[in-house]
MIKOLZA-458789 format. One record per residue (C-alpha): residue in three letters; z, x, y. Coordinates in steps of 0.02 Angstrom, whole numbers, m for minus. Last residue first. Layout:
<pts>
  resn      c3      c1      c2
   Ala       Z       X       Y
...
</pts>
This chain:
<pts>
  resn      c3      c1      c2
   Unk    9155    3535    3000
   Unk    9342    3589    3070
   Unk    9361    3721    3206
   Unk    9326    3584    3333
   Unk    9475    3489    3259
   Unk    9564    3648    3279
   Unk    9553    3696    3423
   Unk    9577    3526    3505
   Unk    9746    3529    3398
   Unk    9779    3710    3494
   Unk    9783    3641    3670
   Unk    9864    3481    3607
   Unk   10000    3575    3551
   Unk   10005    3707    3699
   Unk   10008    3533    3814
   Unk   10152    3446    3736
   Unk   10128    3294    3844
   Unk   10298    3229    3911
   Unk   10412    3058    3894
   Unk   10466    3117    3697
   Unk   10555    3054    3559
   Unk   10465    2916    3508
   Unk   10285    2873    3508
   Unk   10232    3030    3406
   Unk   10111    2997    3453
   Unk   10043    2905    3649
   Unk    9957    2738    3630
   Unk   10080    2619    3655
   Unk   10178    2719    3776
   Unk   10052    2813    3886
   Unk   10097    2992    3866
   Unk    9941    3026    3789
   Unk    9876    3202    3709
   Unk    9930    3174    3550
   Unk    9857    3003    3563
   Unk    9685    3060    3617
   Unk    9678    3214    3488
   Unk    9727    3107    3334
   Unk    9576    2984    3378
   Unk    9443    3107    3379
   Unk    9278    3111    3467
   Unk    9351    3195    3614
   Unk    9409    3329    3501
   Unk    9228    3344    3414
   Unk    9188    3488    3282
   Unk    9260    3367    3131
   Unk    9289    3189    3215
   Unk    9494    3156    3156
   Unk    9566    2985    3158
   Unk    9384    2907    3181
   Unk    9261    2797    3293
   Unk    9343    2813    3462
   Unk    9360    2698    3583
   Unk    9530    2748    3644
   Unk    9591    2724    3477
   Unk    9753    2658    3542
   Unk    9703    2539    3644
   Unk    9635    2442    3487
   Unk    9565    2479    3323
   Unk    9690    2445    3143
   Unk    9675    2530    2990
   Unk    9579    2685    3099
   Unk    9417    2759    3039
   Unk    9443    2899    2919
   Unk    9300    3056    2950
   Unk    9439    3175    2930
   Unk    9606    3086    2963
   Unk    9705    3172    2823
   Unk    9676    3025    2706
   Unk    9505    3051    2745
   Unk    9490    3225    2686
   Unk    9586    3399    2708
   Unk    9722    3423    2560
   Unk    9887    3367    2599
   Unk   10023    3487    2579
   Unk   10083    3475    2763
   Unk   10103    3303    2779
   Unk   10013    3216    2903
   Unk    9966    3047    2810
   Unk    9845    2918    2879
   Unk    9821    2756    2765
   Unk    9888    2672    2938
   Unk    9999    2578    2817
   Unk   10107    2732    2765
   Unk   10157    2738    2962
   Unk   10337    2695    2918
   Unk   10353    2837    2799
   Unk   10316    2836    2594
   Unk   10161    2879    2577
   Unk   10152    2989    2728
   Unk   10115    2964    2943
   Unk   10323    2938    2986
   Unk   10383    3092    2963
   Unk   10217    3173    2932
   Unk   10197    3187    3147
   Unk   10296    3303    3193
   Unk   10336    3423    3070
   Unk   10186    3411    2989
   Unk   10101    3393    3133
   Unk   10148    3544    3201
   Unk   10141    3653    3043
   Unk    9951    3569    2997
   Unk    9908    3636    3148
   Unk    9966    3807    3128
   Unk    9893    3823    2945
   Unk    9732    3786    3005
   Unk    9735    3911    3152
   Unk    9778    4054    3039
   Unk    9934    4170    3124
   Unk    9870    4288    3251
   Unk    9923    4148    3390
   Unk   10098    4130    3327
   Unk   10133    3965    3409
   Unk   10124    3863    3270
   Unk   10258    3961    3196
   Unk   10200    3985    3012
   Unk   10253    3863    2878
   Unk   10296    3947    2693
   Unk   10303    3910    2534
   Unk   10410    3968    2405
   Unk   10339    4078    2250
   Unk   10363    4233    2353
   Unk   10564    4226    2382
   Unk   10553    4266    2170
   Unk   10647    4177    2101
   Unk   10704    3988    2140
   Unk   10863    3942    2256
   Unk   10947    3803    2136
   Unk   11103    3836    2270
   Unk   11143    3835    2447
   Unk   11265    3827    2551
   Unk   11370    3971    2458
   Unk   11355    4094    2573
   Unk   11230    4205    2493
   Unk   11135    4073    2444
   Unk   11124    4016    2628
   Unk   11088    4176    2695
   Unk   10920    4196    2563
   Unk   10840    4030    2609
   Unk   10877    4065    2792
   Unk   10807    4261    2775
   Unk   10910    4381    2875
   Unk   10915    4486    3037
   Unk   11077    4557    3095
   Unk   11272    4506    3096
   Unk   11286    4383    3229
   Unk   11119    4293    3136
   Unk   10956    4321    3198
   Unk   10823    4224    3058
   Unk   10693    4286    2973
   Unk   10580    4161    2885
   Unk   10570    4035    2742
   Unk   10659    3901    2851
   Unk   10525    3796    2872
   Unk   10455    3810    2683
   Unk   10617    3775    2605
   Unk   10658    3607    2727
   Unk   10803    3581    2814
   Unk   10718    3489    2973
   Unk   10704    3305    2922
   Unk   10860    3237    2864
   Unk   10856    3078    2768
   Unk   10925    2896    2802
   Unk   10841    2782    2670
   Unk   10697    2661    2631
   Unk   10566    2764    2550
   Unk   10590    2873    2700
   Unk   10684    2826    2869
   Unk   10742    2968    2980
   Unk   10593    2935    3106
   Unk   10636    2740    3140
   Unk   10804    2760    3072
   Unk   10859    2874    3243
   Unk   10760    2724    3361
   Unk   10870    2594    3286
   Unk   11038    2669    3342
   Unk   10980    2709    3508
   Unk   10893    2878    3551
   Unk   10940    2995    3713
   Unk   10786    2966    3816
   Unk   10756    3099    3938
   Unk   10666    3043    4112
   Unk   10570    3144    4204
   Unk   10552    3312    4338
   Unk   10472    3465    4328
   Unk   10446    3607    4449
   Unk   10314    3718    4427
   Unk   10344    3920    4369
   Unk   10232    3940    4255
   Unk   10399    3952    4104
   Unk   10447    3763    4182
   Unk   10578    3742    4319
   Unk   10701    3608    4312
   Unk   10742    3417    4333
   Unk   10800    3296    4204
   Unk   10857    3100    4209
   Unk   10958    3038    4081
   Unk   10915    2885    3992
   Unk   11040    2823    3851
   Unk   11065    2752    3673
   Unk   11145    2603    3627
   Unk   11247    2685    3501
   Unk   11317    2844    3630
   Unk   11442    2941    3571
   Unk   11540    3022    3726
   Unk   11509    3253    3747
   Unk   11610    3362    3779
   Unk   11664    3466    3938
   Unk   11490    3482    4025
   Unk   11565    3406    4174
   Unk   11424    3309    4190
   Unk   11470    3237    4005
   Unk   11365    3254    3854
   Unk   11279    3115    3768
   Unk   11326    3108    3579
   Unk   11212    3026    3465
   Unk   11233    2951    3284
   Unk   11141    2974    3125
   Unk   11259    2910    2940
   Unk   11174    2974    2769
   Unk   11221    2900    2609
   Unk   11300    2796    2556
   Unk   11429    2929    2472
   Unk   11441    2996    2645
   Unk   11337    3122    2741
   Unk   11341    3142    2921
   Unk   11202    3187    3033
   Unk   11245    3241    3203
   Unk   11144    3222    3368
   Unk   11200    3318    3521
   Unk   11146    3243    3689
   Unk   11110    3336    3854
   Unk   11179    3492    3893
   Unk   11137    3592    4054
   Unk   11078    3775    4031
   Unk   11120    3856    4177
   Unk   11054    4058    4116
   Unk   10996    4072    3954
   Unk   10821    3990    3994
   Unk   10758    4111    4134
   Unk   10592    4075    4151
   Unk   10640    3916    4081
   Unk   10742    3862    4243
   Unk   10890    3775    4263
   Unk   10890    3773    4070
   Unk   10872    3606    3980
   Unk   10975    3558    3815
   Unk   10971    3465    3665
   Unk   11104    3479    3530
   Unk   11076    3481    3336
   Unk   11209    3451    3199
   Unk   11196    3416    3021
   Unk   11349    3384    2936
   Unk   11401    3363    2735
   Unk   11550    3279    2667
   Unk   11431    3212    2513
   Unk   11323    3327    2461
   Unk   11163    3408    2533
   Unk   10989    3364    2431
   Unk   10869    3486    2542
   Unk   10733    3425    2644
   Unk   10587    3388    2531
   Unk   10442    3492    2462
   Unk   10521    3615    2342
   Unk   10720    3542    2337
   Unk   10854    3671    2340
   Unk   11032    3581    2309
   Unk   11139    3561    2451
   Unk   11311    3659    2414
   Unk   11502    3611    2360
   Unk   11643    3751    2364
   Unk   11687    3731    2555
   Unk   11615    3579    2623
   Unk   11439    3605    2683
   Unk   11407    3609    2883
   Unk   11237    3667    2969
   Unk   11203    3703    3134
   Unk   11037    3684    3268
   Unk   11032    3725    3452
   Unk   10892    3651    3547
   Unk   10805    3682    3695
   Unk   10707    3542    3770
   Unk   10517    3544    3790
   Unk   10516    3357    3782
   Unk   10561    3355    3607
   Unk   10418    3435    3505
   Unk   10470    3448    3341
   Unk   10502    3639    3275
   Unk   10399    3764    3184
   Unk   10497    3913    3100
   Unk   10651    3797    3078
   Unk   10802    3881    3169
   Unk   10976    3873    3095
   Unk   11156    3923    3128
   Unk   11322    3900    3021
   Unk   11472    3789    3046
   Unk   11596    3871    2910
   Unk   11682    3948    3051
   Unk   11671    3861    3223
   Unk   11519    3868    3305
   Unk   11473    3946    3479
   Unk   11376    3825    3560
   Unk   11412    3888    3734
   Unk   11483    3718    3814
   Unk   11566    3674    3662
   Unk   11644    3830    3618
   Unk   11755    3828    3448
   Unk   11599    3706    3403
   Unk   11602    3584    3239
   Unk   11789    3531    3270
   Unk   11746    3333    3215
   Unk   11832    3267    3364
   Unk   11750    3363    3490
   Unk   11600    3267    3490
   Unk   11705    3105    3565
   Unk   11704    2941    3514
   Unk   11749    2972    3322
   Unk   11627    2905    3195
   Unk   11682    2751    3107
   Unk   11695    2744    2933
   Unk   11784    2910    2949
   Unk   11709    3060    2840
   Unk   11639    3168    2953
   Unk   11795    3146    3048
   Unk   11918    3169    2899
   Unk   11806    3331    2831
   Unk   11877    3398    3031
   Unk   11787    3575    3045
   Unk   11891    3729    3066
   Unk   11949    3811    3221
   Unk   12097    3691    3260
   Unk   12166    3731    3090
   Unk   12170    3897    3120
   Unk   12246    3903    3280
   Unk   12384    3782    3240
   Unk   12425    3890    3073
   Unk   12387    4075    3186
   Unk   12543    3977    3311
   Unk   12661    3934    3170
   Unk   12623    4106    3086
   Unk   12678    4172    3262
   Unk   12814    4082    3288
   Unk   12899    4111    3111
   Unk   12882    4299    3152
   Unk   12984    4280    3322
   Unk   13113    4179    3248
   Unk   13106    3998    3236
   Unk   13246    3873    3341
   Unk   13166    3883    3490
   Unk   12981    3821    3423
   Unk   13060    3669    3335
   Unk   13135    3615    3514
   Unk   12962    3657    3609
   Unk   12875    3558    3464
   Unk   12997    3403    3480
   Unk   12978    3404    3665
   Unk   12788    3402    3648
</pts>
């Protein structure tokens, strides 16, 4: 500090200023050496992703995402960013997330409003989770936040944090958040043996999105800024998920959204689950190897007596609707990641199983 005061006396006025918009500058920009340590730094702040921690305000080259149906994470509220190294980009893939290059980040924070009647307002922090690709391959670690909401400590072993607020009826709610271990990121990142991301896919971002500067396409933004390229013509020829909660959207296509994204992770040819012969994904066609009249690989507690993955026309019939709607662990799915029922998802995967014949 001495050195700097002495440095700073002996530069004119103009000299100071470009000294200070140099210190600035490179304080507002992402840290490539901390994405690209062997070891990840201990504190969140390191790597320079947010220029407000606490708000999730990003720095620049950090930029915003939403996926049009989400996982199901306890109800949390999450705040999603990408980072691409200036002049590389992720290459568009049609069915997969996208192939980002080396350098790359992935970030995603979890957070819980005092109350989500009024979920802008005291929104407490709980973990960030950033994904960090090297020329292995991709690196997962979790950050738990600090009660002084200041930044946030990594966290290898994982971590239990215990949450209390308000839900959108007005009830109060109360349990315990798990901020995942090591292990438990691979267990749903894992496919065909390696670390992938799960979320940047074409047909969940193929939407409007609310940037700072109005209302854009993802696919379309990211071209246009250079994250992305390999983008095919026209927008129509790429699928698209709808929100699973858009009620005038088709009920089929809602379903398969949710457990696409939350359950085809793992349940596909070449996830964890592959042995269960059940596979979520959302380009499956309806039949036994999407549950439909499939009995299970393996009966036991979690069958809750029933005869098949999916019973067309009977929810309580129906495997997939029991465990979806558990929170029992060893029966509940997804089995990680979550302490509470998601009640609107089970709500509408009743409807649709007794939509199905």
């Amino acid at each position: 500090m001495r050195q700097l005061s002495l440095a700073v006396e002996r530069l004119g006025g103009a000299a100071v200023a470009f000294l200070l918009y140099c210190c600035a500058a490179a304080a507002a920009a992402p840290s490539d050496t901390a994405i690209m340590a062997d070891k990840p730094p201990k504190l969140l702040s390191e790597f320079g992703f947010f220029s407000d921690a606490h708000a999730q305000v990003p720095t620049e080259g950090v930029v915003p995402f939403e996926p049009h149906t989400a996982l199901f994470s306890d109800g949390a509220l999450k705040f999603r960013f990408v980072y691409v190294p200036e002049g590389k980009a992720a290459r568009y893939v049609a069915d997969e997330a996208f192939e980002f290059p080396v350098g790359s980040a992935l970030i995603k924070s979890f957070a819980f409003p005092a109350d989500f009647r009024s979920p802008d307002e005291k929104v407490r922090l709980i973990e960030t989770r950033v994904m960090l690709r090297h020329e292995d391959g991709w690196q997962s670690w979790a950050y738990l936040w600090n009660e002084e909401q200041s930044d946030a400590e990594l966290k290898i072993a994982g971590a239990k944090v215990d949450v209390a607020t308000i839900d959108e009826s007005g009830e109060p709610v109360s349990f315990t958040y798990s901020v995942p271990n090591k292990n438990q990121c691979k267990g749903c990142h894992q496919l065909a043996g390696e670390i992938v991301p799960l979320g940047p896919k074409a047909r969940n971002l193929n939407f409007e999105f609310q940037y700072d500067d109005g209302p854009a396409n993802q696919l379309e933004h990211w071209k246009e800024a250079g994250l992305l390229e390999g983008l095919p013509a026209p927008m129509t020829a790429i699928d698209a998920v709808p929100d699973w909660r858009d009620e005038s959207a088709d009920i089929n296509a809602r379903a398969r959204a949710w457990l696409d994204v939350n359950c085809a992770h793992c349940h596909r040819r070449e996830g964890p689950a592959s042995n269960s012969g059940l596979y979520l994904t959302w380009g499956e066609a309806i039949g036994p190897a999407l549950g439909v009249h499939k009995r299970p690989v393996a009966a036991g507690q979690g069958s809750g007596g029933r005869l098949f993955d999916i019973e067309p026309g009977e929810p309580d019939g129906s495997i997939l609707n029991f465990r979806v709607e558990s929170t029992e662990p060893g029966i509940m799915m997804p089995e990680l990641g979550r302490a509470r029922e998601d009640t609107a998802a089970a709500a509408l995967l009743r409807e649709w199983v007794s939509s199905l014949r």
